[in-house]
C-alpha positions as CSV (number, residue, x, y, z in Angstrom):
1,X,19.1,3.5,-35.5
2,X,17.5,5.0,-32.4
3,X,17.7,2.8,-29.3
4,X,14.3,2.6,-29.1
5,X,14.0,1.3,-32.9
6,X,13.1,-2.7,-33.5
7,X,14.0,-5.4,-35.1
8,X,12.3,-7.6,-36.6
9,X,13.4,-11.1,-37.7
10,X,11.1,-12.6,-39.4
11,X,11.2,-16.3,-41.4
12,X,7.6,-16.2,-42.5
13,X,7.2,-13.7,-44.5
14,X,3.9,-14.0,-46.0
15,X,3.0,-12.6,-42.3
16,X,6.1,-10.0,-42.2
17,X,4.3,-7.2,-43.7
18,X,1.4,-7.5,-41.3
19,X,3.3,-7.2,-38.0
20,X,5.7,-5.1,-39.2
21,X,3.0,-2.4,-40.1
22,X,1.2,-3.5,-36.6
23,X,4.6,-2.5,-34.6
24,X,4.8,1.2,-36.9
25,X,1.2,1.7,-36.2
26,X,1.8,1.3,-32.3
27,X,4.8,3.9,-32.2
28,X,7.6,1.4,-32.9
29,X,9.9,2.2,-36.1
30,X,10.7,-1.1,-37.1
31,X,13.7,-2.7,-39.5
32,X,12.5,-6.1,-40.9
33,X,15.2,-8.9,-42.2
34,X,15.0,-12.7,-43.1
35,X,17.9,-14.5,-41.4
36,X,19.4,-14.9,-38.4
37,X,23.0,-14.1,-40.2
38,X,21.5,-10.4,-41.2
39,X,20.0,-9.9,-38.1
40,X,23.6,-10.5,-36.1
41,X,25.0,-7.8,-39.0
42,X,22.8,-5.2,-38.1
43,X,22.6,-5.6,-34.2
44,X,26.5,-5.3,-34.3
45,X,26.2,-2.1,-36.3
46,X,23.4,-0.5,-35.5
47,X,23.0,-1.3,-31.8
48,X,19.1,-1.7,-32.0
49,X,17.2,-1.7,-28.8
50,X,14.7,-4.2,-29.3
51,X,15.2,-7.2,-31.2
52,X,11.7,-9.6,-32.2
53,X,11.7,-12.8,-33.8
54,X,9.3,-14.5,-35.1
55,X,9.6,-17.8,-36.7
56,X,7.4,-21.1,-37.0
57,X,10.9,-23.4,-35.0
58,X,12.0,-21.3,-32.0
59,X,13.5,-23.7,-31.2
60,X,16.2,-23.7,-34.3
61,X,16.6,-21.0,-33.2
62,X,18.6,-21.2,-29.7
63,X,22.1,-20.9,-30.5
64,X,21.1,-16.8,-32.7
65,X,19.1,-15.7,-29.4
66,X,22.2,-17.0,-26.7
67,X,24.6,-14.9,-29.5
68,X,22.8,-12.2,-29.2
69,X,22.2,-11.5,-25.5
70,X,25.9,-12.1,-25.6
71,X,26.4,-9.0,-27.6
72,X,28.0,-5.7,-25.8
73,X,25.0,-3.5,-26.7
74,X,22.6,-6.6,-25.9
75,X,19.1,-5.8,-27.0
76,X,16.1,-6.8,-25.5
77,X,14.6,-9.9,-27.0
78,X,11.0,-10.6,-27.8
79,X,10.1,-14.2,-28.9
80,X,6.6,-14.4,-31.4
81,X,6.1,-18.5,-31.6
82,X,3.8,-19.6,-34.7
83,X,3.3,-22.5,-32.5
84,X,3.6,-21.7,-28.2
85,X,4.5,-24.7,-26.1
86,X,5.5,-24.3,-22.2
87,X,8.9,-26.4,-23.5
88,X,9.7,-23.5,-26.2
89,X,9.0,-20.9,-23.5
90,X,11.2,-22.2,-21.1
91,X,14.0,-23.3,-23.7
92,X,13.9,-19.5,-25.0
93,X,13.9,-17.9,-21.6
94,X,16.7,-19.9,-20.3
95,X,18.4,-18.4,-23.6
96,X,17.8,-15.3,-22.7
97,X,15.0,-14.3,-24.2
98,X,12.9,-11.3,-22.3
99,X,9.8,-12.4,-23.1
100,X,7.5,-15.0,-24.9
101,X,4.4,-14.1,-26.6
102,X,2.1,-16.2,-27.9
103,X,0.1,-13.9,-30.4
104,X,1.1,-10.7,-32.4
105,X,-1.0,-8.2,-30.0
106,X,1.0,-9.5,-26.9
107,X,4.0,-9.0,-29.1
108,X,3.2,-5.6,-30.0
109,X,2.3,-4.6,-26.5
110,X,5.4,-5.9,-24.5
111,X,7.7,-4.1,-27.6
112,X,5.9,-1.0,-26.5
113,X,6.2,-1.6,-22.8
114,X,9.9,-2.5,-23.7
115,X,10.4,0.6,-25.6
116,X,9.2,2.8,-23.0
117,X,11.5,1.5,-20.3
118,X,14.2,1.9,-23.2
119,X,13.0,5.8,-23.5
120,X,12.9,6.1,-19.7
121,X,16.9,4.7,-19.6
122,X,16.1,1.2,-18.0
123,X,16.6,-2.1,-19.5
124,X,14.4,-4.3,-17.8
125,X,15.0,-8.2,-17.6
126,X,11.5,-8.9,-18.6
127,X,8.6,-6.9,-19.8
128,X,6.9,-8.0,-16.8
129,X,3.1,-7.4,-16.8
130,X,2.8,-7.0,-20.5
131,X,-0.4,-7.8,-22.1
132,X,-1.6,-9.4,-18.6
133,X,1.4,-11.3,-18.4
134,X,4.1,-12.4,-15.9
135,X,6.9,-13.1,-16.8
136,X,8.8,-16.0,-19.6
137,X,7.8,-18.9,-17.9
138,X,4.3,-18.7,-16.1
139,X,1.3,-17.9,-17.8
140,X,-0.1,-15.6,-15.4
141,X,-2.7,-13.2,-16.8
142,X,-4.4,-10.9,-15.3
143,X,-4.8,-6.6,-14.9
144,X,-6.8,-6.4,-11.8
145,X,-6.0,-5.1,-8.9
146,X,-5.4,-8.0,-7.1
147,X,-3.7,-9.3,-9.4
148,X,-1.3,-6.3,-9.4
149,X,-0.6,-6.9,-6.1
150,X,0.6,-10.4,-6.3
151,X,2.8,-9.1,-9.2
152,X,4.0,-6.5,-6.8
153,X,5.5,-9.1,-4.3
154,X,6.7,-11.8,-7.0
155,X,9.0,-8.5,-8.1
156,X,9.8,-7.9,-4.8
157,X,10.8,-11.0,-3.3
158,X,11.9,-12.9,-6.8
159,X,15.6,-12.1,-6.5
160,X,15.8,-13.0,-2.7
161,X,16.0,-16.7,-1.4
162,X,13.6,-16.0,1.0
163,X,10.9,-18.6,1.3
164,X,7.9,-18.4,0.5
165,X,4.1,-19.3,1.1
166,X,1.6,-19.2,-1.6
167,X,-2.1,-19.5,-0.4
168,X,-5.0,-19.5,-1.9
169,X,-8.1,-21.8,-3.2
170,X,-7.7,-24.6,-5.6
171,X,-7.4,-23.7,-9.5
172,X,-6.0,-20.4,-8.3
173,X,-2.9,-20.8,-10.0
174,X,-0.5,-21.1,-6.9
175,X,1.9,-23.2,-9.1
176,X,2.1,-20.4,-11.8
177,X,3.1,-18.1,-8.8
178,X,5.9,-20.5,-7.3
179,X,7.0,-20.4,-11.3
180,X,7.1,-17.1,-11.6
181,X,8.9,-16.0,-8.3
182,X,11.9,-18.8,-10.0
183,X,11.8,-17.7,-13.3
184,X,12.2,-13.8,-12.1
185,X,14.6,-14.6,-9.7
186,X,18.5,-15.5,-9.5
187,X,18.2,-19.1,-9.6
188,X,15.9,-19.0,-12.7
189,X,18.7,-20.4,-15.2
190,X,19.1,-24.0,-12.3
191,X,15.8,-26.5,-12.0
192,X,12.7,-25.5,-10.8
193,X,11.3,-29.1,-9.1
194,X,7.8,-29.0,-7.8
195,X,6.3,-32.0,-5.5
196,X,2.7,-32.6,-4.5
197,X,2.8,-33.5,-1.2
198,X,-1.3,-34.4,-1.5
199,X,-1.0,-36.3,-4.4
200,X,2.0,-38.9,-2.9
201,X,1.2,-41.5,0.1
202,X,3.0,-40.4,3.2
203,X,5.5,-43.4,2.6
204,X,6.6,-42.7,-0.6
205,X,6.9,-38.9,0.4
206,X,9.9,-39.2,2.5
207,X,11.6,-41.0,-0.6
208,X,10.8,-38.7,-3.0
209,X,12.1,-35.7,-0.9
210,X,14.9,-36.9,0.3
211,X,16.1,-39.9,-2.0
212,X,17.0,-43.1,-0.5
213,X,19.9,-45.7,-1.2
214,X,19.8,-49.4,-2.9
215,X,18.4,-51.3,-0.4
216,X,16.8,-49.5,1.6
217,X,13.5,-51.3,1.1
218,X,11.8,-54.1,-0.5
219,X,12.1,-52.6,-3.8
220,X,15.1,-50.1,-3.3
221,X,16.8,-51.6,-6.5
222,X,18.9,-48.8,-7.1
223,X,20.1,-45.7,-5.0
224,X,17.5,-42.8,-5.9
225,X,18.4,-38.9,-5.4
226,X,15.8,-37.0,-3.9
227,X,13.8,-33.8,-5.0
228,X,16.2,-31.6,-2.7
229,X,19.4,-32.8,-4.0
230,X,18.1,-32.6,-7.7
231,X,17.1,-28.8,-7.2
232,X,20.8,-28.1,-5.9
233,X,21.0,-24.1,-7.5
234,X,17.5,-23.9,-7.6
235,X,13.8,-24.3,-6.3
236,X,11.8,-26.8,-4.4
237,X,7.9,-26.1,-4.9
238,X,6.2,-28.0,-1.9
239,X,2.5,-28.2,-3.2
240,X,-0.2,-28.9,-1.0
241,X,2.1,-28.5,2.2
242,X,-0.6,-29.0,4.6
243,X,-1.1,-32.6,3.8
244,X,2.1,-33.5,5.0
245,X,2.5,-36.1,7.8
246,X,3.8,-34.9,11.1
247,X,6.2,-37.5,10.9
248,X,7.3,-35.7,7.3
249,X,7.1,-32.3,9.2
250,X,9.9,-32.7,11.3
251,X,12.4,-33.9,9.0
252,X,11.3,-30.8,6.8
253,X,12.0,-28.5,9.6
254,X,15.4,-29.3,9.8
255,X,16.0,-29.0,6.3
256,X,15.0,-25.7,6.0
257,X,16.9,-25.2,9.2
258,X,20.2,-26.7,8.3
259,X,20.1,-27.8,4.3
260,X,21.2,-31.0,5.4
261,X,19.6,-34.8,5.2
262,X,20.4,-37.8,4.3
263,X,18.6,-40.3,2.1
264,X,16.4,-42.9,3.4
265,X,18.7,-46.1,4.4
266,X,21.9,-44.1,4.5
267,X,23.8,-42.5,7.1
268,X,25.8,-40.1,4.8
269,X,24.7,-36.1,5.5
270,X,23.9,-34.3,2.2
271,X,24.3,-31.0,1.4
272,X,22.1,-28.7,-0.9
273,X,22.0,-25.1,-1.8
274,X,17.7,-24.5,-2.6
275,X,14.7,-21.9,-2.2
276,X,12.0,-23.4,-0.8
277,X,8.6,-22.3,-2.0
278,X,5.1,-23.6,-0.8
279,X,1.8,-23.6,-1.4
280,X,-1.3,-24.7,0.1
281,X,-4.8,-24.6,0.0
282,X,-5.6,-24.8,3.5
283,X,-5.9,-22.7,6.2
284,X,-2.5,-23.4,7.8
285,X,-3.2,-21.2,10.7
286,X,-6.2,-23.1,11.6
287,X,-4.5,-26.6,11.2
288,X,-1.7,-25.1,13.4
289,X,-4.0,-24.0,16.2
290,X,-5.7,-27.6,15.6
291,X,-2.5,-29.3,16.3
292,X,-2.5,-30.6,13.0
293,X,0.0,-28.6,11.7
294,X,3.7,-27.8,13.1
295,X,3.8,-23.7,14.7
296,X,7.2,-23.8,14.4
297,X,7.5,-25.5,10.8
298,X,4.6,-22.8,9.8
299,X,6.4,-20.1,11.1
300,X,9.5,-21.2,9.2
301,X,7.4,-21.1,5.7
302,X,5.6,-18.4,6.3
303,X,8.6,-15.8,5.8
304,X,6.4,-14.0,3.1
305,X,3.3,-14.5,2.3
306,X,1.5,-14.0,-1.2
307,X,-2.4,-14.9,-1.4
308,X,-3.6,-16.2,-5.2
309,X,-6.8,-13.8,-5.4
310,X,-9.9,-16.8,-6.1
311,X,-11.6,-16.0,-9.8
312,X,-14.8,-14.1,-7.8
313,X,-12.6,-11.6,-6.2
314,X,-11.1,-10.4,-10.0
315,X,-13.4,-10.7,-12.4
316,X,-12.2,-7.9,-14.5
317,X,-9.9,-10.8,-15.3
318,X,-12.7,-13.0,-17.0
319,X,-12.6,-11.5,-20.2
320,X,-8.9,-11.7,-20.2
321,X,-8.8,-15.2,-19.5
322,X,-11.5,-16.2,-21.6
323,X,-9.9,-14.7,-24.3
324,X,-6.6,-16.5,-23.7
325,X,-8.1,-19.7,-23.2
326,X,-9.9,-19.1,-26.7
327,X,-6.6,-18.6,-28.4
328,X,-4.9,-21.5,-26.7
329,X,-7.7,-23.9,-27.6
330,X,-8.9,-22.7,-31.0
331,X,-5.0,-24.1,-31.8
332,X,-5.4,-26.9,-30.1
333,X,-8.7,-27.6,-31.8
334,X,-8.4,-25.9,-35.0
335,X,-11.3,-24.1,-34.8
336,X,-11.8,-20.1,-35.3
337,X,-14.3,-18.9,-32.4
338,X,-13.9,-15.4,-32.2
339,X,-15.0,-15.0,-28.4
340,X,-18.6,-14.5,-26.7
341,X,-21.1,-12.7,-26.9
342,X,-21.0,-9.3,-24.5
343,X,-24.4,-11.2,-23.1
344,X,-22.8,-14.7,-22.2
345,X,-19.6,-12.7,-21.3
346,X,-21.4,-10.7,-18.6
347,X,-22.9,-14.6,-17.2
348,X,-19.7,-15.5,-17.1
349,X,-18.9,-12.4,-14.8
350,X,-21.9,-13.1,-12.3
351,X,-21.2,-16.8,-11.8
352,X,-19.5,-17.3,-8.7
353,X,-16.3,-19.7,-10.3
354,X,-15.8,-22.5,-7.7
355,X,-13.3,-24.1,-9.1
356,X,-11.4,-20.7,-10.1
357,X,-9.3,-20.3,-13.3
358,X,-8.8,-23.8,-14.1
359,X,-12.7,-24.2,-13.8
360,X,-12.8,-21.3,-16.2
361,X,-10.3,-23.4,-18.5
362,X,-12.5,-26.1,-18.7
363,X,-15.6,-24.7,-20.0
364,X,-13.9,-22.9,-22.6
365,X,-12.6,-25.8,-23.7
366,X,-16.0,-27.7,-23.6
367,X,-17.7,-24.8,-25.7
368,X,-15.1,-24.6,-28.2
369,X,-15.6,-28.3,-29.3
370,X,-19.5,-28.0,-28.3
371,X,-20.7,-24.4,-29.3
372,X,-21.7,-24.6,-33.2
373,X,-21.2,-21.1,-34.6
374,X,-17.7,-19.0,-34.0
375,X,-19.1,-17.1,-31.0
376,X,-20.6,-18.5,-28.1
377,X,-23.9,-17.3,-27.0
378,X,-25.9,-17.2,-23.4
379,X,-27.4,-20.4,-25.3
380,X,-24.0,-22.3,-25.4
381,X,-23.6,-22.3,-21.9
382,X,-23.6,-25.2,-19.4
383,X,-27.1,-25.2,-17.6
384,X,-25.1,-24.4,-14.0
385,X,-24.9,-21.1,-15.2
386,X,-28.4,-20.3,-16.1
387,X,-29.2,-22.1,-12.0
388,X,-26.6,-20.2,-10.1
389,X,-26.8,-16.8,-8.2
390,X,-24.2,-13.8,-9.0
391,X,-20.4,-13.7,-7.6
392,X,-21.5,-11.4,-5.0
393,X,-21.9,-13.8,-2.0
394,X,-21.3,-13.6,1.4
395,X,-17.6,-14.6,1.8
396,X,-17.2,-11.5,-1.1
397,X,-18.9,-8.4,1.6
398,X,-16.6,-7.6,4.3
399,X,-17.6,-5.9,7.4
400,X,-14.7,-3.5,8.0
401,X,-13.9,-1.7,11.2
402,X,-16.0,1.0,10.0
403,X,-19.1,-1.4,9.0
404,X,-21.2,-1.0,6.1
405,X,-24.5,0.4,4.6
406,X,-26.7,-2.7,4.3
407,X,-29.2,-0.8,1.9
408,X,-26.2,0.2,-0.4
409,X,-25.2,-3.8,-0.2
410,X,-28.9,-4.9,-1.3
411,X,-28.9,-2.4,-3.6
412,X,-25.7,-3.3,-5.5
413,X,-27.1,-7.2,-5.1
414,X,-30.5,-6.6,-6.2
415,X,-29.2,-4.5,-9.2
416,X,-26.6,-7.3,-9.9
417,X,-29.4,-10.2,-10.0
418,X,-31.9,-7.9,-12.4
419,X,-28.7,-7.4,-14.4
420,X,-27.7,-11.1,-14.9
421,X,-31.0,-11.6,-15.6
422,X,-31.6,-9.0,-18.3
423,X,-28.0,-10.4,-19.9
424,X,-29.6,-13.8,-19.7
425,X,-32.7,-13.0,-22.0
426,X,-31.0,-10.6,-24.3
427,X,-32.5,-7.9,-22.4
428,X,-36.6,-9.0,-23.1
429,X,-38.3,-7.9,-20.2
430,X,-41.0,-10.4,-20.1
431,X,-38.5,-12.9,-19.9
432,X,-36.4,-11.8,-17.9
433,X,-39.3,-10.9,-15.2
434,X,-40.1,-14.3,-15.5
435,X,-36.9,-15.8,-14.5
436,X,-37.2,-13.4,-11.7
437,X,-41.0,-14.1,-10.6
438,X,-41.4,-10.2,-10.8
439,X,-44.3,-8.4,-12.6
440,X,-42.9,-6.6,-15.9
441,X,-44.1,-3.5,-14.4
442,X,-41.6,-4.2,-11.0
443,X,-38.5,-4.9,-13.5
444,X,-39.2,-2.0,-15.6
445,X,-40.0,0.3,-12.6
446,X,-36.4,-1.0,-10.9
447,X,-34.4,-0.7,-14.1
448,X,-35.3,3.3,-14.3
449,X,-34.4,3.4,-10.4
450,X,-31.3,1.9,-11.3
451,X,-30.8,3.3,-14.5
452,X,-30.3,0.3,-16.9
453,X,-29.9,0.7,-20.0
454,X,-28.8,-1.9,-22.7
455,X,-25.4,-1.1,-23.4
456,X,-24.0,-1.1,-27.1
457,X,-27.5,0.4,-28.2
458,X,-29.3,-2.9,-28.8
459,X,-33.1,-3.3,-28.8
460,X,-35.2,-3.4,-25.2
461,X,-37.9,-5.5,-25.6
């Protein structure tokens, strides 16, 4: 069996056929068997390259995946759940799975991303980017080039215990960042403990930090270990840093400085081996130039840097997303919507996303339980959409040291808003020259300036 073959464990198999012939038909030769016992008989012998299991209780299956990443000729392990949960994904990473997918295409394209670094003589630790994915543990999707770029760093920096800031809007996914620079990094198999400095009053901060000892106030019943000492090995995420007291500030500084504190109400010094990594929406720069905001506790953070790209600046990522979301809530809700409709999809590109990728989130979910058919139409959508202007705003057009053609930038607007529009009324002209208070005769005169035409070969009206 050729290092690049797979393997394919498989206890379903009314499905077994089906992704077996999906993996052949993408270049893979695949071996299918039924138990974990047959699986371990083959690996030994055969030395396969790539080992995929896909099973409706992952979890059962724990003790197989440790035993076979302990194997000399340790294949690289791709886990199919019937069912994703974040706890499976993390249960099977830390077992040493090398990736998680969550449907049979994503499986099929990491064991082809895996089988080319096989080919090329690497074994990588995780299929990294796969199917718009980061990584076991962090759903990060996304193959713009933005979001390349923040892959970029998380590869580079994962493996360091450098700290780290992560800026970048609300809903951005900062906290999927922070988990994929653990999970990718050396630290990945000790705790990962994230604290919201925004969401905890200033007096209870300190305590959660930094623990404090029976008695230390009014309802100190018991001595309580802090978020530092509990992340010994590991990571502390500091969410929303730049809501932190200045009070809270100063203490922090000296942690990262030293890696020493004590609990609050006790004199004993504590030790604890972490990575810091923080995240903010805020410009911290500002706040520090304020006074609101420690220089030297900034500069301390601010080692490297990593910005999470806001929804308007990638949205070659929409589709992506939408079609994740889809998947995650049609088995949430049981439902079967297939996806939208390229007219509402191309809405969804020109709206301008203020509340990013967890915005996004949320009206997929509302039109999965609200939209009536199995595709959702222009119709379907929330009436915002219809009311708002395209992405391209201001804080998206940069004036670079070399300037800009403002024609070419009202151009590219003015084609953008007659596009939107068009998408908006299925491409009928009198409508859609209505929405824009234009004659017909203007639309149809700009649309052959522009050259628009209806893609897919539909009907102009």
């Amino acid at each position: 069996m050729a290092k690049s073959t797979v393997l394919l464990l498989d206890d379903r198999p009314g499905t077994a056929p089906t992704l077996q012939a999906q993996l052949v038909a993408a270049g893979c030769p695949t071996t299918r068997v039924g138990d974990p016992g047959e699986a371990l008989a083959l690996l030994a012998d055969l030395s396969a390259g790539i080992l995929i299991i896909h099973s409706d209780a992952c979890l059962d299956l724990l003790p197989f995946i440790h035993q076979v990443v302990q194997l000399r000729d340790r294949p690289s392990v791709v886990v199919l759940s019937s069912a994703p949960t974040v706890r499976e994904a993390v249960a099977v990473a830390r077992a040493g799975a090398t990736n998680y997918a969550e449907s049979a295409a994503a499986a099929v394209r990491s064991v082809q991303d895996l089988a080319g670094s096989l080919a090329a003589g690497g074994r990588p630790r995780s299929s990294g980017a796969a199917g718009g994915r980061f990584g076991g543990l962090a759903d990060i999707i996304g193959a713009s080039v933005a979001m390349h770029k923040v892959f970029e760093l998380i590869t580079k920096v994962a493996d360091t215990d450098t700290t780290v800031l992560i800026q970048g809007e609300s809903g951005t996914g900062k906290e999927l960042i922070a988990r994929a620079l653990h999970a990718e990094g050396q630290r990945h198999a000790a705790p990962f403990v994230p604290v919201n400095c925004g969401a905890i009053p200033g007096e209870l901060l300190e305590s959660e930090l930094f623990g404090h000892e029976k008695g230390a106030f009014t309802h100190a019943v018991r001595t309580r270990i802090g978020r530092f000492e509990l992340a010994n090995g590991g990571t502390v995420f500091l969410d929303e840093i730049g809501e932190m007291s200045p009070m809270l500030q100063v203490k922090l500084l000296r942690v990262l400085q030293e890696r020493e504190f004590e609990r609050v109400g006790g004199t004993r010094t504590i030790s604890s081996d972490f990575r810091v990594i923080a995240a903010t929406n805020r410009d911290l720069e500002e706040d520090v130039a304020s006074g609101r905001f420690r220089e030297d506790l900034f500069y301390r953070l601010n080692v490297i840097q990593i910005e999470a790209p806001p929804l308007r600046h990638k949205v070659e990522d929409i589709p992506l997303l939408a079609d994740y979301f889809i998947g995650k809530f049609n088995r949430a809700r049981k439902r079967r919507v297939s996806g939208f409709t390229p007219e509402a999809m191309a809405v969804l590109r020109t709206y301008a996303w203020p509340g990013n990728v967890r915005e996004l989130e949320n009206v997929v979910e509302r039109l999965l339980i609200l939209a009536p058919g199995n595709r959702i139409g222009v119709e379907d959508l929330p009436e915002r959409f219809m009311m708002s202007g395209p992405a391209l705003a201001s804080d998206s057009v940069h004036l670079g040291g070399a300037g800009l053609c403002l024609s070419e930038v009202v151009t590219q607007f003015e084609k953008g808003i007659i596009e939107q529009a068009l998408n908006r009324t299925g491409w009928v002209k009198n409508r859609a020259a209505k929405l824009l208070q234009v004659n017909r005769t203007t639309l149809i005169e700009k649309m052959k300036r522009y050259q628009m035409v209806r893609s897919g070969g539909g009907a102009e009206v």
